[in-house]
N, C-alpha and C positions, 0 to 999 in steps of 0.2 A: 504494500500500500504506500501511496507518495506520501511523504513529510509536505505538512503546511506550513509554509512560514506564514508566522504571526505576523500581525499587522501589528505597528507601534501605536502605545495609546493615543489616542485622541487628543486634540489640545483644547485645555480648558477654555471656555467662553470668552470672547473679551483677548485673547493673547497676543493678536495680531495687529491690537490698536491699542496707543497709548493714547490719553489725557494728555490734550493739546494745552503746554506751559503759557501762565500766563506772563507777556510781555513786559517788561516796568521801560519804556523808553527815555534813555538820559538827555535831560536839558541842554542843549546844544547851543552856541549863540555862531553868529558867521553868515556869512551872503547869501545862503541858499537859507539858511534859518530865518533871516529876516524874509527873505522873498514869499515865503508861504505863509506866515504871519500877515504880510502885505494883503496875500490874495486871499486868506480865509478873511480878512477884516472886508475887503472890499467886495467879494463873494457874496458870504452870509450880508454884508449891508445893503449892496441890492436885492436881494431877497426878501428880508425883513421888510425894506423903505418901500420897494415897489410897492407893494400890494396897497398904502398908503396913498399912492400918490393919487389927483385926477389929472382928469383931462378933457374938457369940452363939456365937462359934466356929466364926466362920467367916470370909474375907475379904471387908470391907464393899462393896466392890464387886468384882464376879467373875460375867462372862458366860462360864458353862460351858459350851461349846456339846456338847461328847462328853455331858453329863449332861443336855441338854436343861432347862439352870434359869439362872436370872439372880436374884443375888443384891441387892439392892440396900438395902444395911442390916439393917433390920428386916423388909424387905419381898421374897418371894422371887417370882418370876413363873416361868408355864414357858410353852412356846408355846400351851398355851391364853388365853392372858394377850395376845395379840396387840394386842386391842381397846386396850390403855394405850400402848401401845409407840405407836401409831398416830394418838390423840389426842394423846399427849405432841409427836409429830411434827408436828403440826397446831397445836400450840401456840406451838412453837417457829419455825416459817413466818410464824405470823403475827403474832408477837412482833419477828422481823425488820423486817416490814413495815410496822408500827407504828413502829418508832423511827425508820427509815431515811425514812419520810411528817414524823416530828416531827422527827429533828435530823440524817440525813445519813447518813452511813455512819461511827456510832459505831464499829460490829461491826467494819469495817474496819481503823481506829483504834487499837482499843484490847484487842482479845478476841481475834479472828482468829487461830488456832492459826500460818498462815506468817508474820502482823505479829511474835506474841509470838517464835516463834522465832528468827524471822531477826532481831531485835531482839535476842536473848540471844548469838547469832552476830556480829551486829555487836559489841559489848561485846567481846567476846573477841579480836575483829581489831582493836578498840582498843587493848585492852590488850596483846597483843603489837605489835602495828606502830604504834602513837602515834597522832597526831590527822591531820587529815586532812590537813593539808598535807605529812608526814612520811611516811604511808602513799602520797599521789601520787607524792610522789620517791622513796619507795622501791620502787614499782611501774618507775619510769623508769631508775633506777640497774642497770647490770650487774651479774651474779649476782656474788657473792662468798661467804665462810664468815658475816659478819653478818646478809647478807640472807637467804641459806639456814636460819639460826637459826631467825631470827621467823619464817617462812615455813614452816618446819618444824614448830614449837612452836607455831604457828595451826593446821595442818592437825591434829599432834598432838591438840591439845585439840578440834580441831572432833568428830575420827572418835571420842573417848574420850565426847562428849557425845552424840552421832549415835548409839553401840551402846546405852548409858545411855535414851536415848530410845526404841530399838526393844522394849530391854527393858522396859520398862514399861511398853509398851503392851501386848507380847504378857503380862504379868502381868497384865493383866485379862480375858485371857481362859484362862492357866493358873494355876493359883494360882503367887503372885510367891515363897511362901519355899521353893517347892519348884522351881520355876524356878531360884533361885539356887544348889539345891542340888545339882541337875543340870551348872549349870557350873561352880558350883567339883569335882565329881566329875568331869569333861568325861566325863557319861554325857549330855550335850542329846539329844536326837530328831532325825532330820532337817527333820520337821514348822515344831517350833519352829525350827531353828536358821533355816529357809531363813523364815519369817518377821522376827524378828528384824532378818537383816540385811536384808530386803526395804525393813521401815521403817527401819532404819538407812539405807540406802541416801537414799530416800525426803526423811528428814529433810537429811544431808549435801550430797543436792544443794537442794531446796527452798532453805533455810535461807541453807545456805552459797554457791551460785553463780545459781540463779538470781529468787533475791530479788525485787524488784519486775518481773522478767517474769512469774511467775506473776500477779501482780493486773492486770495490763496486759493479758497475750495469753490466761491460760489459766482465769483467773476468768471466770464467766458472770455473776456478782454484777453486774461494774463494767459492763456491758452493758445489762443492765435495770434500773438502779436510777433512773435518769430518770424512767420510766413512774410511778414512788412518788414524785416531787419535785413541789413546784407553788411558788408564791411565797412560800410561808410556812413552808414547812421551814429550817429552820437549817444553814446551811454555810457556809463559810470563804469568803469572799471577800474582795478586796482593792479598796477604796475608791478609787476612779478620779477621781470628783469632788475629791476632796481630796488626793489623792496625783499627778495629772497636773497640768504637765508635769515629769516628770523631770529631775531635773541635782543635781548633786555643788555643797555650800558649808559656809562653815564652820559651828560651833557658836555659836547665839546668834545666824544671821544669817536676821533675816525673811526666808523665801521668799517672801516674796507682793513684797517689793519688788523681787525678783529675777525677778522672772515664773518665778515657780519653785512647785510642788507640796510635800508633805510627801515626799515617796518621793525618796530622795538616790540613788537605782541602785547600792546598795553589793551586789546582788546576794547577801547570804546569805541571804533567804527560800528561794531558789533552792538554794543549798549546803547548805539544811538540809534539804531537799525526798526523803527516804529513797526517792520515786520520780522525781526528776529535772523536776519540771515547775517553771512558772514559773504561779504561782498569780496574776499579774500580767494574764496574758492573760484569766482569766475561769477560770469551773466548769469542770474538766474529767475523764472518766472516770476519768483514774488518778490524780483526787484521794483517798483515804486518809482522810482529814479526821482525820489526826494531831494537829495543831496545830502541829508545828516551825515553819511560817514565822510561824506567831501568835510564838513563842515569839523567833522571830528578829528579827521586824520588832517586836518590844515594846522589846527589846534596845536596838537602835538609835534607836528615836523616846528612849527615856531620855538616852541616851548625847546625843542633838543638842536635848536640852531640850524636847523637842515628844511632846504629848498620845500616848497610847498610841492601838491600834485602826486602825491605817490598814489592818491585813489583821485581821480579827475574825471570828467567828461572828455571822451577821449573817443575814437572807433577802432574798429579794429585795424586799417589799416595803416594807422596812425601808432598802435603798439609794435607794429611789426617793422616800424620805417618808413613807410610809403605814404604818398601824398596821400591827402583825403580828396573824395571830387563829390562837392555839393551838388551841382549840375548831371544827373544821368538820367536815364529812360524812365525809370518808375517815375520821378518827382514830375518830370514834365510831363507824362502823363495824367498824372492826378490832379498839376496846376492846369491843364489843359480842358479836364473835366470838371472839375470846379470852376474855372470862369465860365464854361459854356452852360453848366447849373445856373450859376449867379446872375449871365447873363441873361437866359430863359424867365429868371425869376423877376427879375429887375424887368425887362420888355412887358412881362404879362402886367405886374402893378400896373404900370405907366400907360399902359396901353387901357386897363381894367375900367368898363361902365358901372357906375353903382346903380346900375338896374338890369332887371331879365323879364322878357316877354318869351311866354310861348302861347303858340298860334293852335288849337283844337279845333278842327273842322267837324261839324255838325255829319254823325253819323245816322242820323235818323231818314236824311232824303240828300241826295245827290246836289239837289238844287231843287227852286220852287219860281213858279211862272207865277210873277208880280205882274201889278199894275199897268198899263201900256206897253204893253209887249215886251217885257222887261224878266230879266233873269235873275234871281235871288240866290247866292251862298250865305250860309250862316256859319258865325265863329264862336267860341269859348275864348278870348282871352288871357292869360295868365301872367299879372304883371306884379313883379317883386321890387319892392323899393330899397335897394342896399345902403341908401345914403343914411346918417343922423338925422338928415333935413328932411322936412314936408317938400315936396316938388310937387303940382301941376303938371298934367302931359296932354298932349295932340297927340290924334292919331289921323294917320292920312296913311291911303292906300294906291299905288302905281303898277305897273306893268301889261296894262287891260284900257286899249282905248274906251273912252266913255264910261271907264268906272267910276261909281260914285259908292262913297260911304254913306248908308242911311242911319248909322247907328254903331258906335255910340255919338251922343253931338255934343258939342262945345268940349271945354276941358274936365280932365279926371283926376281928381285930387288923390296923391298917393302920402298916407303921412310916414312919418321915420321906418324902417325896420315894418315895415303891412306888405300882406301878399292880399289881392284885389284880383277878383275875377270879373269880368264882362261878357257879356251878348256883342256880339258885334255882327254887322251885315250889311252886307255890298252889293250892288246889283250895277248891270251892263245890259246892253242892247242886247235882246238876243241875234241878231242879223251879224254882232259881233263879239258874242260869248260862246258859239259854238265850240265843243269839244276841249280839250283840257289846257289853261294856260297856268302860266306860273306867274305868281302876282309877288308883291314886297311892302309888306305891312312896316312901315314907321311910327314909332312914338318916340316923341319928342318933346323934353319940356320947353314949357310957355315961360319960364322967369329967367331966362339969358342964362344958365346955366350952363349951357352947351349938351346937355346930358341927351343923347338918342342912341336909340339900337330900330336896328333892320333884322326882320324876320320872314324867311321865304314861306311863301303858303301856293295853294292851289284852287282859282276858280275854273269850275266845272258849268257846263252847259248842256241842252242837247248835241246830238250829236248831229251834225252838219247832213 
């Protein structure tokens, strides 16, 4: 009989996954430190102040969606207006795609709604729990009434910022000063309310716990952003040539006599690293391309007398010698398809009538034999008003000698943002409405506005 070999035990539940550590990022000051403090301040302050602002009288940005209109400044859209929404989208793709080909994952960096937040989040667990080494031991320290304080008075501020945040979001899609006045009356809706905390929700956890796992596990960003990279893109790397072999010596003392590298292993490139990596090993996906370790390893080369740039913005063909060439195929590509977006998008505004007529021909009879020998089509109308303004319109009918419009007569008051339907009806000779012509319905308004569209339609007759 054959011998079995035994299968080796099984491995216990759980063995193949550790508990993701958490982060403490150290306080870093330097150029690229400052520059994200810059753009979280100016970021989050247009976000915050927009939703505040008006305009025309009305709030400058506000996607109505119950009213079917998007207000955007000066400029109002409604879902006829698809076509901008779509190219603006298409611009913005490939606005990505172009930077992240030319310098890395800026976006990442420095714009990124979870960098910028979690970024205003860390601030605040700064400032209640101290710097990082303070925040370690007091994560390690048993609870007490001190530690429950800061711990309290973080969460407090975290969830005071979190509701703050969801509220302004959903103000751009309710008007925000009637939003407010909903809860300070605590008349809210359920609608809003269960939004609100949704992205409250949303923000407190993102922001607040789990921070660099979203760019690690749950971004698709940091996945494909290879496929955009080639040798000439700029991204943070750390100088290996000049920084190997690593070891610890004093200041002022030649490493080269020491068989020693520029890179002393003081490891706060690492500590400053908001997603935990070691920039030491090479490019890697949940690089950020922040710049803390630039800003950390600057720090230190000062501090030991020795040249800045052992971790810098650099490419690849740049470590290896060779020229870098800003200028190739991908980029002009992409600058090529982004102007002709931007340009598509810019033509159609410019071009864009704040109003739409469609033309419904009366399917009940072909046509009707009027008064003096005279041939009758009926219409439906469909005129939408896209302006803020009340406008007046004419309508006049061409293409058909002898055509006359019996209806509708004199002018058709259209007020702001109204869809308006009409009866409309034309009649021709019949000696000269025989068989099928193609006619062109105008409306035009009457208050010097300039504002007309032309709609083809078709008068029908007997048949000759």
């Amino acid at each position: 009989m054959a011998s079995v070999t035994p299968l080796p035990p099984a491995s216990p539940p759980g063995s193949f996954y550790a508990a993701a550590e958490k982060i403490y990022p150290r306080e870093i000051d330097g150029r690229f430190s400052r520059l994200r403090k810059a753009a979280v301040i100016v970021l989050l302050g247009l976000f915050y102040g927009l939703a505040w602002l008006d305009w025309n009288g009305h709030q400058a940005l506000l996607f109505d969606l119950p009213a079917r209109k998007f207000h955007i400044f000066a400029l109002t859209l409604w879902p006829q207006d698809f076509l901008y929404l779509a190219l603006l989208l298409i611009v913005a793709a490939l606005s990505l795609f172009f930077f992240t080909a030319l310098a890395g994952r800026l976006w990442c960096g420095y714009a990124c709604p979870q960098t910028v937040w979690t970024e205003l989040f860390v601030w605040i667990e700064q400032w209640t729990e101290g710097s990082r080494s303070q925040r370690m031991k007091l994560d390690r320290a048993p609870w007490t009434i001190p530690k429950l304080l800061r711990k309290g008075s973080k969460q407090l501020l975290w969830v005071v910022l979190a509701l703050f945040t969801g509220f302004t979001f959903v103000g751009y899609f309710t008007p925000i000063r009637s939003l407010w006045a909903q809860i300070l009356g605590v008349s809210l809706g359920p609608w809003p309310s269960f939004w609100i905390f949704l992205y409250s929700l949303a923000t407190y956890g993102n922001a607040g716990f789990l921070r660099e796992q979203v760019c690690k596990y749950m971004c698709p960003y940091a996945r494909f952003q290879s496929a955009m990279f080639d040798e000439d893109t700029l991204i943070i790397s750390y100088d290996g040539q000049r920084g190997e072999p690593r070891g610890a010596r004093r200041r002022g003392t030649d490493p080269r006599a020491l068989g020693l590298g520029d890179c002393i292993d003081c490891t706060l490139c690492v500590q400053a690293c908001p997603t935990g990596i070691d920039i030491r090993h090479g490019l890697q996906y949940e690089c950020i391309a922040c710049g803390a370790c630039i800003d950390a390893c600057n720090e230190v080369m000062d501090k030991m007398a020795t040249p800045r740039g052992l971790i810098r913005y650099t490419t690849g063909h740049a470590l290896q010698g060779k020229p870098r060439r800003i200028v190739r195929a991908r980029l002009v590509i992409y600058a090529a398809l982004i102007s002709a977006a931007l340009g598509a998008l810019g033509y159609s505004l410019l071009m864009r009538t704040p109003l739409i007529l469609d033309v419904i021909r009366d399917r009940n009879a072909l046509y009707r034999e009027a008064h003096g020998d005279r041939i009758e089509n009926a219409y439906t109308l469909k005129m939408i008003n896209l302006d803020d303004r009340p406008h007046s319109y004419r309508l006049t009918a061409s293409g058909l000698p002898g055509l006359e419009l019996i209806a509708p007569a004199g002018e058709i008051p259209l007020p702001p943002g109204s869809v308006n339907s009409v009866a409309a009806r034309l009649e021709a000779p019949r000696e000269l409405a025989g068989g099928v012509h193609h006619i062109v319905l105008t409306l035009a308004a009457t208050d010097g506005s300039g504002i007309a569209v032309h709609e083809n339609a078709r008068f029908i007759g007997p048949t000759p």
